[in-house]
C-alpha positions in Angstrom: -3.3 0.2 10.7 -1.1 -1.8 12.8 -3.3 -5.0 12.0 -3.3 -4.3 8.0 0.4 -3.7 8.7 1.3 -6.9 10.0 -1.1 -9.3 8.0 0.4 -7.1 4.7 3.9 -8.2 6.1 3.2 -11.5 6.2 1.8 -12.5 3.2 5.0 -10.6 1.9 7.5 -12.7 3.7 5.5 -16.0 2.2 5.6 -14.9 -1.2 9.2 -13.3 -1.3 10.1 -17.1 -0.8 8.1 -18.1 -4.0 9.4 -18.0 -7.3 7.1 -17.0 -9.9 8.6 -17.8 -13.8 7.9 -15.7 -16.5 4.8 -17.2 -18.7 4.5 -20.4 -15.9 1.3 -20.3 -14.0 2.0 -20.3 -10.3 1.1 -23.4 -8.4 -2.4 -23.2 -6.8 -0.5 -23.3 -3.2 1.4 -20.3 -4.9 -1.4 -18.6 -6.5 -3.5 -18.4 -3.5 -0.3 -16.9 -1.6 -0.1 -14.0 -4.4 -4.1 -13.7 -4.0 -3.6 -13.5 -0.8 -0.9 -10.6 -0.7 -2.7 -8.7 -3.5 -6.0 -8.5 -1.8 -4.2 -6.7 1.5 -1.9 -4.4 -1.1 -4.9 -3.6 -2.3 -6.5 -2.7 1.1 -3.7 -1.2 2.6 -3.0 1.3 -0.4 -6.8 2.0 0.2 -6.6 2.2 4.1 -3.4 5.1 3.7 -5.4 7.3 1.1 -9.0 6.9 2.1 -8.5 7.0 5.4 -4.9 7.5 7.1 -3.9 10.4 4.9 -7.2 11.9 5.0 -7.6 11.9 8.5 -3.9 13.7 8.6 -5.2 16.3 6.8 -8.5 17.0 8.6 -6.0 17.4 11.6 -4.3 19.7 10.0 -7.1 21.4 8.5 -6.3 20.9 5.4 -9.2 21.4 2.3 -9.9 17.6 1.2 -9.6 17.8 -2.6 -9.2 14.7 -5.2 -6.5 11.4 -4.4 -4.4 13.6 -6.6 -4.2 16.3 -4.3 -4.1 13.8 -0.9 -1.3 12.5 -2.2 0.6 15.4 -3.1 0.1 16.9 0.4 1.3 13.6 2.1 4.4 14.2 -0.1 5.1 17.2 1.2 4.4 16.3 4.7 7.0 13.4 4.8 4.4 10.9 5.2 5.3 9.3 1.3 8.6 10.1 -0.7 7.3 10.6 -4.2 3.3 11.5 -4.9 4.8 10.2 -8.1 5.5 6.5 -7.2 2.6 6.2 -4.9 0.5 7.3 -7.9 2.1 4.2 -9.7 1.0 2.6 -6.8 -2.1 3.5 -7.2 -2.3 2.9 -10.9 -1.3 -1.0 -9.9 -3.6 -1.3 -7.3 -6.4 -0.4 -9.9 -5.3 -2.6 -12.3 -5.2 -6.0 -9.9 -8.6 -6.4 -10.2 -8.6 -6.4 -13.7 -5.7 -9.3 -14.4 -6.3 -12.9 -14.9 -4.1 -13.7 -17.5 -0.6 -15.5 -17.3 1.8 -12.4 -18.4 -0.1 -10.2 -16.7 -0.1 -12.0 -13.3 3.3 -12.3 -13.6 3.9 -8.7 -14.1 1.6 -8.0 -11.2 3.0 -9.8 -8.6 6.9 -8.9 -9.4 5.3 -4.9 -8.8 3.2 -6.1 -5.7 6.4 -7.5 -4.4 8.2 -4.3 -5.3 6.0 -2.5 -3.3 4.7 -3.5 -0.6 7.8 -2.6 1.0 7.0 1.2 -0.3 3.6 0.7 1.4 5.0 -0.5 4.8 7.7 1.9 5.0 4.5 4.8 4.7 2.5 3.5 7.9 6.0 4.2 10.1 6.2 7.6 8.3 2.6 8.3 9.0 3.3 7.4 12.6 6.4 9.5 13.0 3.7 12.3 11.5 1.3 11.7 14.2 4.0 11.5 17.4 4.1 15.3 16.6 0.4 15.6 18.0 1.3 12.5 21.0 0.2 14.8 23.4 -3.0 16.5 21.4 -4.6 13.5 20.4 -4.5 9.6 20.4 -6.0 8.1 17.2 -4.6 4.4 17.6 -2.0 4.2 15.4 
C-alpha cells in the first residue's frame, strides 16, 4: 500500500502544478501527467476495496457481501468518513475509463484532483485500523 501510496502522491503533486482550462485540451506533457495520475486513482481506489478493506474485514470476521456493503462497514470502522463520498469515488473511478472527450476530461481530472487527497488520507486511517492488531499480526502495511 505504501508503494501505491507514494507513486499516487506523486503524480498528484505534478498535476496540482498544472493548469487545466475549461474546453482547452491539455498539452501532451500535461495529458500524460493526468493519465498518469488517473491510472493510479484508479488502482489505488481498487487496491482499498478489493483488497485493503476486504482483508480488514476477514480479520474481523466480518461476512464479505457486495462493494456496497465493504464500504459501509469501513465507514463504520473509521477506516473512510462517508460510504457516501467514497461511493462517488467509486462512481468516478468507473467512469475514467470511459472519457475521451475534451469537457469530459476536464471534469475528470478537477474530481481526480479533488480526491486523491480523500484516497490518501484512507491508507493512514486504514493503518491507524490495523496498529490495533500491531501485536496480533503484521500484514505490511
Amino acid at each position: 500500500m505504501s508503494q501505491m501510496e507514494e507513486l499516487l502522491k506523486w503524480s498528484l503533486a505534478r498535476c496540482q502544478a498544472v493548469t487545466v482550462e475549461k474546453g482547452n485540451t491539455p498539452e501532451l506533457e500535461d495529458l500524460d501527467k493526468f493519465e498518469a495520475l488517473t491510472a493510479r486513482f484508479v488502482r489505488f481506489n481498487d487496491f482499498l476495496l478489493l483488497k485493503i478493506f476486504r482483508l480488514v474485514d476477514v480479520i474481523d470476521l466480518e461476512d464479505e457481501g457486495s462493494n456496497r456493503d465493504r464500504i459501509n462497514r469501513a465507514e463504520k470502522k473509521g477506516l473512510i468518513d462517508s460510504a457516501s463520498e467514497f461511493i462517488e469515488i467509486r462512481e468516478l473511478r468507473n467512469s475514467i475509463g470511459d472519457e475521451y472527450q475534451t469537457v469530459a476530461l476536464d471534469l475528470i481530472f478537477s474530481r481526480v484532483l479533488e480526491f486523491a487527497p480523500v484516497l490518501l488520507g484512507v491508507a493512514d486511517k486504514v493503518r491507524w485500523y490495523c496498529s490495533q492488531y500491531s501485536g496480533e499480526l503484521h500484514i505490511g502495511l
